[in-house]
C-alpha positions in Angstrom: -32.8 16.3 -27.2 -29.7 17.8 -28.8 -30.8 21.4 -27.1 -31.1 20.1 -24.0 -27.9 18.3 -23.7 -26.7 22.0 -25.1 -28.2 23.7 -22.4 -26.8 21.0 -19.5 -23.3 22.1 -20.4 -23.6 25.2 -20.6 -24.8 25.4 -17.1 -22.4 22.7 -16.0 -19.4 25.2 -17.0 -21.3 28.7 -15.6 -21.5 26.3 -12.6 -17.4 25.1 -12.5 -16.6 29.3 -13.8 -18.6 30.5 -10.6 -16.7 28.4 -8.3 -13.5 29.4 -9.5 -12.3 26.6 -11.3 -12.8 27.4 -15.2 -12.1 25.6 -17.9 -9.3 23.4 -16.2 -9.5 20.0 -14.0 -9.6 19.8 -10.3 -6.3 19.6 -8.6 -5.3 16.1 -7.6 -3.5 15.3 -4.7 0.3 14.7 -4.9 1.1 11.5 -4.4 4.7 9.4 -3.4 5.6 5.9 -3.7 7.5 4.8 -0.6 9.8 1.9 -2.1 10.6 -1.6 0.3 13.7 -2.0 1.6 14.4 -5.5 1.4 17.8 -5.5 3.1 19.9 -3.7 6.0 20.9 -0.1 4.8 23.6 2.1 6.8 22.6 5.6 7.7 25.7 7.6 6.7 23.4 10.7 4.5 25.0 9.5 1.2 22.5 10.4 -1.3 24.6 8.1 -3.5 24.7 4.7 -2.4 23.3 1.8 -3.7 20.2 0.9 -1.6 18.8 4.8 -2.7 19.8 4.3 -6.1 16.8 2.9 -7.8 14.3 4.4 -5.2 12.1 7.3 -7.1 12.3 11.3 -5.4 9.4 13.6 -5.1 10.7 17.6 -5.4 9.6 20.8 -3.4 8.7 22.7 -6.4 6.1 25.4 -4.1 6.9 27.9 -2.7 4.8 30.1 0.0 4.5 33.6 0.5 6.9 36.3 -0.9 8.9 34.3 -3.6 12.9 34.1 -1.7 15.8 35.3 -3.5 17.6 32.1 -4.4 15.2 29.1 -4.4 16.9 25.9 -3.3 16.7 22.9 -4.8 15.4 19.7 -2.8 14.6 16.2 -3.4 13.5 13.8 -0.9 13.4 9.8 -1.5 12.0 7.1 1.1 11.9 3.6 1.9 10.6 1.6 4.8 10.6 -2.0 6.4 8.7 -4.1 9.1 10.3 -1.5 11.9 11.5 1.5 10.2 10.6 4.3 7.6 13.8 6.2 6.3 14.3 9.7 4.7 17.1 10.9 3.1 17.0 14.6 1.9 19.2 16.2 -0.5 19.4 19.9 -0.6 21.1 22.7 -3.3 21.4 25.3 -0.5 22.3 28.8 0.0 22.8 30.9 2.6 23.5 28.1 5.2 23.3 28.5 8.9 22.3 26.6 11.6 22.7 27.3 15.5 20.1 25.0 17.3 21.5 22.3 19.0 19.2 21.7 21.8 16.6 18.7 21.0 13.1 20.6 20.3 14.8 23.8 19.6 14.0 25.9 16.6 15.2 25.0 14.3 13.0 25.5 11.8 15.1 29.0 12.1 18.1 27.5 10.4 18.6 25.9 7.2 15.8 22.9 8.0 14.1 20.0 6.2 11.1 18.9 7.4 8.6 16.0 7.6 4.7 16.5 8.3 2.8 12.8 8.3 -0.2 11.1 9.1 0.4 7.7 10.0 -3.2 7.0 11.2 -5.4 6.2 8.0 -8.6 7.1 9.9 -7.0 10.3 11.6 -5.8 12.1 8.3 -5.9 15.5 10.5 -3.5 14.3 13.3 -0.2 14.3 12.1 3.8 14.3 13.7 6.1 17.0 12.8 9.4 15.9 12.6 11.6 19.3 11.9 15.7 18.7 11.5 18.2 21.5 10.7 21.0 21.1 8.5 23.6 19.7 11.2 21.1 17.2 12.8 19.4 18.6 15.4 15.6 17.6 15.4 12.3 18.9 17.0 9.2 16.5 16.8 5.1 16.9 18.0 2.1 15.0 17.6 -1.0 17.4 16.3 -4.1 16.3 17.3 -5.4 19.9 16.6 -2.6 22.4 15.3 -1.3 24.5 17.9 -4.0 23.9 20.2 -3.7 20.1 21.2 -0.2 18.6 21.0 2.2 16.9 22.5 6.2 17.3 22.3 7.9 14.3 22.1 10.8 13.3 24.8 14.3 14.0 24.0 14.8 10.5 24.8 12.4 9.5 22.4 13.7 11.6 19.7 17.1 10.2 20.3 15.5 7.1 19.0 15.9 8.4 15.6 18.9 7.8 13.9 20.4 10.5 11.8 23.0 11.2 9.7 24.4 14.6 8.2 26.3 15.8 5.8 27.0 19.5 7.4 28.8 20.3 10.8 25.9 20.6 14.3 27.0 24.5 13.7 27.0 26.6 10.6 28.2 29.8 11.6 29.0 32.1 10.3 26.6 31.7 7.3 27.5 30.5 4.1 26.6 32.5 1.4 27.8 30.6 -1.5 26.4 27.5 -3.2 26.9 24.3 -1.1 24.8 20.8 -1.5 23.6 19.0 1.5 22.3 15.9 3.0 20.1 14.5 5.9 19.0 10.6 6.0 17.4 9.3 9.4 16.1 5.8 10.4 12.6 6.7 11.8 11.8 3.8 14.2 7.5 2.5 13.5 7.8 1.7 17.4 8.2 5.5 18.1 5.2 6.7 16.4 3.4 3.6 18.0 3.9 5.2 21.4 2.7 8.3 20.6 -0.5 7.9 18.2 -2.7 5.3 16.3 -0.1 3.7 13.9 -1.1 2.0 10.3 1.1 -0.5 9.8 3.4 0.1 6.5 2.4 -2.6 4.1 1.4 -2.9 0.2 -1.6 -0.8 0.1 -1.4 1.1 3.0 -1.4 5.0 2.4 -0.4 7.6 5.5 -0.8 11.5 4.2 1.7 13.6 4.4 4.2 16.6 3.1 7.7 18.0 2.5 9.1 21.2 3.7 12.3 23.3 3.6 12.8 26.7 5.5 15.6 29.1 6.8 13.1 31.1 8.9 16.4 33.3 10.7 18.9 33.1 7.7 19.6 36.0 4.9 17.1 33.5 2.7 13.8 32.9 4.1 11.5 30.8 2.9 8.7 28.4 3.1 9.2 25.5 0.4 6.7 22.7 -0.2 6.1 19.0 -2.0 2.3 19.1 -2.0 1.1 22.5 -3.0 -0.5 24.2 0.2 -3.2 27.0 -1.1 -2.5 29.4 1.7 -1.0 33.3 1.0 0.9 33.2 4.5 3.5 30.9 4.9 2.0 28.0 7.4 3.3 24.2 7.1 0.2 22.9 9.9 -2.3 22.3 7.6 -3.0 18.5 7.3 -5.7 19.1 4.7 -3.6 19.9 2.2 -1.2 17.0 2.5 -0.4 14.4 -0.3 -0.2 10.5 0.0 2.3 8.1 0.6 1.2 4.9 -0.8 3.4 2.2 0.6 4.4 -0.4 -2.3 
């Protein structure tokens, strides 16, 4: 009995070894708990203020492609209520600049912070982008299949959204030095709701979702992640490798 129980593991790890895993566990998925807001909460992009203050951060710790020469540092905390989820951002930048100031612009080109999320529980593959460079400017889709079958969200809609910023609309020229900044928005549930099959944020509830900052046109670039994407090229539309939000 004892040999054959040998013999079980044995295979059991030849199995895990061929497979590529090892000796080590299987990756779990990052996960976030969005806090409730229980009260009103001004969107001004101050990383500071009370009603952030207790709320936990998740970090962008990956990094895709060709390793950049000065890795910022970002944290990102959350919240939401019966009508709103809000993002604030907070960002230990270099080689700023931002030039997009048209509404669905690039500006993933500038120094950007970016939201990917699945608000559908049943549709963990559809997702809204919701890209915003350093001086407020925002570009938003829905995904139904990346870069095949979306649909671009009206400026009017995206006007919706309530942001605040820490930097100027324009950076430019760029700066070079060291320089910490914010981004905080009110994300309106009635938006999404127009646009896509919406789960309700409750206790429970989990949407999928992921983190980005980029500079795709600065001195800097780079592709920066919360939940690790396994891909060599740099590529943010792929909702399989998401994490989860689990709504407290």
């Amino acid at each position: 009995m004892k040999f054959r129980i040998r013999i079980t593991v044995v295979v059991a790890f030849c199995a895990l070894t061929t497979l590529g895993i090892k000796n080590q566990t299987m990756k779990k998925d990052s996960e976030y708990k969005v806090a409730r807001l229980e009260k009103s909460i001004t969107i001004n992009a101050d990383w500071n203020k009370s009603e952030w203050q207790n709320v936990e951060a998740l970090q962008l710790e990956n990094f895709m492609g060709e390793a950049p020469k000065f890795k910022p540092g970002v944290k990102v905390k959350m919240m939401y209520d019966d009508n709103n989820l809000y993002v604030i951002f907070r960002v230990e930048d270099h080689y700023v600049r931002c030039v997009v100031k048209e509404i669905n612009g690039p500006v993933y080109e500038d120094a950007c912070v970016e939201f990917f999320f699945s608000p559908d529980k049943n549709s963990p593959l559809k997702y809204f982008n919701l890209e915003t460079n350093c001086g407020g400017t925002a570009l938003m889709f829905y995904n139904r299949i990346p870069r095949k079958d979306y649909k671009i969200l009206q400026p009017e809609d995206i006007r919706t959204i309530e942001i605040a910023h820490s930097m100027p609309e324009i950076v430019d020229p760029e700066i070079t030095q060291p320089i910490i900044w914010t981004l905080e928005y009110r994300l309106p549930i009635a938006l999404l709701k127009k646009y896509a099959t919406v789960s309700q944020p409750a206790p429970g509830v989990v949407w999928k979702g992921n983190c980005y900052k980029i500079g795709d046109k600065t001195s800097n670039p780079h592709y920066q992640t919360w939940s690790l994407v396994d891909q060599a090229e740099p590529d943010f539309h792929l909702p399989q490798f998401f994490g989860n939000l689990i709504f407290q």
